[in-house]
C-alpha positions in Angstrom: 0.0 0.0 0.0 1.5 3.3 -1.0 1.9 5.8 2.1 -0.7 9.0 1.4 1.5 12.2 1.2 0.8 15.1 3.8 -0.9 17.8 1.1 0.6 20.4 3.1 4.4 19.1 2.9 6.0 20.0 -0.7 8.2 17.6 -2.1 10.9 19.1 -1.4 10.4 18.8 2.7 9.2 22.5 3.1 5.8 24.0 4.7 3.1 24.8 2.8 0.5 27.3 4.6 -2.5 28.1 3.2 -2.2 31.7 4.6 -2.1 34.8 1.9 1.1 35.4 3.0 4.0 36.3 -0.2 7.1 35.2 -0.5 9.7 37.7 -1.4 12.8 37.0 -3.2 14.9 39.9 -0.8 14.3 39.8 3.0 12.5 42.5 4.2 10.4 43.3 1.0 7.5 42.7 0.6 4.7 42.8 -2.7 1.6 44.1 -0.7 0.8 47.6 -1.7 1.7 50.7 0.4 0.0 53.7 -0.4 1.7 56.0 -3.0 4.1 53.0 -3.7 4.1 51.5 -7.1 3.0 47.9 -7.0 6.3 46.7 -8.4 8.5 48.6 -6.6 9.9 46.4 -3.5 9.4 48.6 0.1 9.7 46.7 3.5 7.2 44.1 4.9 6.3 46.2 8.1 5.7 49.9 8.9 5.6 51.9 12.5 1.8 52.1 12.1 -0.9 49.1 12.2 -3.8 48.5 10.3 -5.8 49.9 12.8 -4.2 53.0 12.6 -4.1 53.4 9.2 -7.8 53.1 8.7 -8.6 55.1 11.9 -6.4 58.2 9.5 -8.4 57.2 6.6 -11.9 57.5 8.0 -10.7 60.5 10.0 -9.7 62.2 7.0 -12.9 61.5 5.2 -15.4 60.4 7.4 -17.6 59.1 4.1 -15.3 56.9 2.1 -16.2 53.8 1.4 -14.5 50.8 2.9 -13.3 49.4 -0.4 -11.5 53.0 -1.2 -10.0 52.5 2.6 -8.8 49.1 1.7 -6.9 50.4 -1.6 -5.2 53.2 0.6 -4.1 51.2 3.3 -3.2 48.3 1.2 -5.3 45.4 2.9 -8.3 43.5 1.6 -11.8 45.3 1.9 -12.9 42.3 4.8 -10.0 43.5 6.7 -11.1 46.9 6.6 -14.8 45.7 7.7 -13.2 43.5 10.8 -10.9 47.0 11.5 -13.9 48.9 11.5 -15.7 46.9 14.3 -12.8 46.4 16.4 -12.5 50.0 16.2 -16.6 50.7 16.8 -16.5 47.9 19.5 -13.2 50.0 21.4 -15.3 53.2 21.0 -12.8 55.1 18.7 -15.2 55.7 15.9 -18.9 55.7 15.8 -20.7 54.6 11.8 -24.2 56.4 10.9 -26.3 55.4 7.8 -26.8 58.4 5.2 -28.5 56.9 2.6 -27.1 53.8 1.4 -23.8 54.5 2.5 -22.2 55.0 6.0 -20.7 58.2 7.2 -17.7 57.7 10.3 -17.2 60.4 12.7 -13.9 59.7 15.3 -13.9 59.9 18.3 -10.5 62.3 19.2 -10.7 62.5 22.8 -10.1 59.3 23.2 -6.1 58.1 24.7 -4.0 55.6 22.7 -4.7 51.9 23.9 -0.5 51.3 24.7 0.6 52.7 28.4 3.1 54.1 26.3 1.4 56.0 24.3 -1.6 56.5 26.3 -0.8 60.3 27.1 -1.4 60.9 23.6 -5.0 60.7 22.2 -6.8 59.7 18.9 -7.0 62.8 17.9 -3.3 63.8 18.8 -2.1 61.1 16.6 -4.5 61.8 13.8 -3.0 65.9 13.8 0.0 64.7 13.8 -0.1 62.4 11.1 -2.2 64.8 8.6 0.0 68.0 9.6 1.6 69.7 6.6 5.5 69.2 6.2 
């Protein structure tokens, strides 16, 4: 009887996840899009900002763009941006109201930053910060 393969082995003895995750041919780059980055142009794999962040800035900035324009900026899939978007409803940072057929986000700036590192700062420190003009 022939021994059944593991489907998650490749032939040549390495792991095969069935994450999204990319391989990169340099360490340290990575394919995902970065805003104003050109797709092929290789950038690193992490940034000093999470997801979170990143669409809390979005929505900030434009309180009525849709979730799929978010995900384009920030670079992650539109789902993301939906589970984001609880998380961030759920930790009382933004609040969503229906207008129409669409959703309009207003955040919530007096709130402080999660991290007791950072939690002398608030949302809406961070948010001026970012969106200050050079």
């Amino acid at each position: 009887m022939a021994a059944k393969r593991n489907p998650k082995k490749k032939s040549d003895g390495s792991s095969h996840s069935r994450s999204n995750s990319r391989r990169t041919d340099k360490p340290g780059t990575s394919n995902r899009p970065i805003a104003d980055r050109p797709d092929d142009e290789p950038g690193p794999s992490w940034t000093f900002l999470t997801n979170h962040s990143h669409v809390l800035i979005v929505l900030a900035s434009n309180p009525s763009m849709t979730l799929r324009e978010v995900a384009v900026l920030v670079g992650i899939t539109e789902r993301a941006v939906q589970r984001i978007v609880v998380d961030l409803e759920e930790g009382g940072f933004i609040e969503r109201e229906k207008v129409g057929r669409r959703n309009q986000y207003r955040t919530l700036t007096d709130l402080a930053l999660r991290h007791p590192i950072e939690s002398h700062c608030t949302i809406g420190d961070l948010i001026e910060r970012i969106n200050k003009p050079r």
